[in-house]
C-alpha positions in Angstrom: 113.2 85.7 97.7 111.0 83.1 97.2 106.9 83.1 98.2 107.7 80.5 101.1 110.4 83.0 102.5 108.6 85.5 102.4 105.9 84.9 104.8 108.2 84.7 107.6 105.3 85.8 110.7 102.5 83.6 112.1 99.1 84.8 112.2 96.3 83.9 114.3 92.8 83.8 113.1 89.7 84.9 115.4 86.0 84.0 114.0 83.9 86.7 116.0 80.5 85.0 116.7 77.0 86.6 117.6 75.5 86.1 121.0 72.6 87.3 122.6 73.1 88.9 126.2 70.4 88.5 129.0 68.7 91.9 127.7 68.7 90.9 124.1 71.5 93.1 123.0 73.5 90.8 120.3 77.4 91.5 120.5 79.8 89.7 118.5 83.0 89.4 120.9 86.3 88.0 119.5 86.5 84.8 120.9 89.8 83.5 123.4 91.0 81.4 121.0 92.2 81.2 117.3 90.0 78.7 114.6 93.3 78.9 113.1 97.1 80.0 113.0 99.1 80.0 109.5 102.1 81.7 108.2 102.1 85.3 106.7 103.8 87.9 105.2 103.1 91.6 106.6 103.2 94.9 105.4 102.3 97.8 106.9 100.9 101.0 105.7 99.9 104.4 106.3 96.0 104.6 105.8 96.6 103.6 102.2 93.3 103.5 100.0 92.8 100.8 98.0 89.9 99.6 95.8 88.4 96.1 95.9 87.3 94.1 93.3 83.5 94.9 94.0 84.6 98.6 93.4 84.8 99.4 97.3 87.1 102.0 98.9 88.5 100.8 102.2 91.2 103.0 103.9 93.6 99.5 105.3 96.6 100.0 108.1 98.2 96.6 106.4 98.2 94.4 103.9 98.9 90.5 104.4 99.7 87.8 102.2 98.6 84.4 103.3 98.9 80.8 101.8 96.3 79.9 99.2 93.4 78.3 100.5 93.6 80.0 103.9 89.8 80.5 105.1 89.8 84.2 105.7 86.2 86.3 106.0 86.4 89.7 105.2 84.5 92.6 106.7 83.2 93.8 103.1 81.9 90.4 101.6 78.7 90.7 99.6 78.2 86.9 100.6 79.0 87.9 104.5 75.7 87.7 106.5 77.8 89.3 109.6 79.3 91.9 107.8 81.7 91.8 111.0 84.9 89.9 109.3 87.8 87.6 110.8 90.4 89.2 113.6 93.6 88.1 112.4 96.9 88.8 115.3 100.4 89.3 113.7 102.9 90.1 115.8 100.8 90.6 119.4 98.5 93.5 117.0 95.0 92.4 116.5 93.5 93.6 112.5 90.4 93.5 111.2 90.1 91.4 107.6 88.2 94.7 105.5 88.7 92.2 102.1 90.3 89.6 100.6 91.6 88.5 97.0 93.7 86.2 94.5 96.2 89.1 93.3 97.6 86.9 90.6 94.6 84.7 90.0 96.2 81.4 90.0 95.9 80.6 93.7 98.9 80.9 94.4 98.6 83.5 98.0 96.1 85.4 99.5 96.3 88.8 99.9 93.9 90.6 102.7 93.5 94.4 103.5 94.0 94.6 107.3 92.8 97.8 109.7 94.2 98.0 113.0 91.9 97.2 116.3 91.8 99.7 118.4 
């Protein structure tokens, strides 16, 4: 089955942004609307461990492939100023992006470490 095939599901992705409330507290609410949608490819997992480029441990509820090029921000992101990460929504189920990589390193998909929103 080819790559193309493969990412059969559409996914929505949410750009939390900071705000400041009328007693200074900042929140960072998922906004209403997607910056983008763009196929996928999901696949769910138990609480499966993995370990990140940088060396992190993250414990992820899924794993996604997306199309090269797709602008996802993860959670764990030593250039994040946030540290707060896109909302991605497959299948009416809002995730968290904990990282993101190049598996293959040719750009060919993206492949992102999801945990479930609660």
């Amino acid at each position: 089955m080819s790559l193309k095939a493969r990412m059969n599901k559409t996914a929505a992705i949410y750009r939390p942004s900071a705000s400041r409330s009328a007693t200074g507290t900042v929140t960072r609410p998922v906004p209403g609307a997607p910056v983008a949608t763009t196929r996928c490819a999901l696949f769910p997992k138990r609480g499966e461990t993995r370990t990140t480029e940088g060396g992190l441990l993250l414990e992820a509820d899924a794993v996604a492939w997306f199309p090269a090029g797709t602008d996802l921000r993860p959670r764990l992101s030593h250039s994040s100023s946030t540290g707060e990460g896109d909302v991605v929504e497959i299948e009416s189920v809002r995730y968290r992006v904990l990282a993101v990589r190049d598996p293959v390193g040719r750009g060919k998909y993206l492949e992102a470490a999801l945990k479930r929103e609660a």
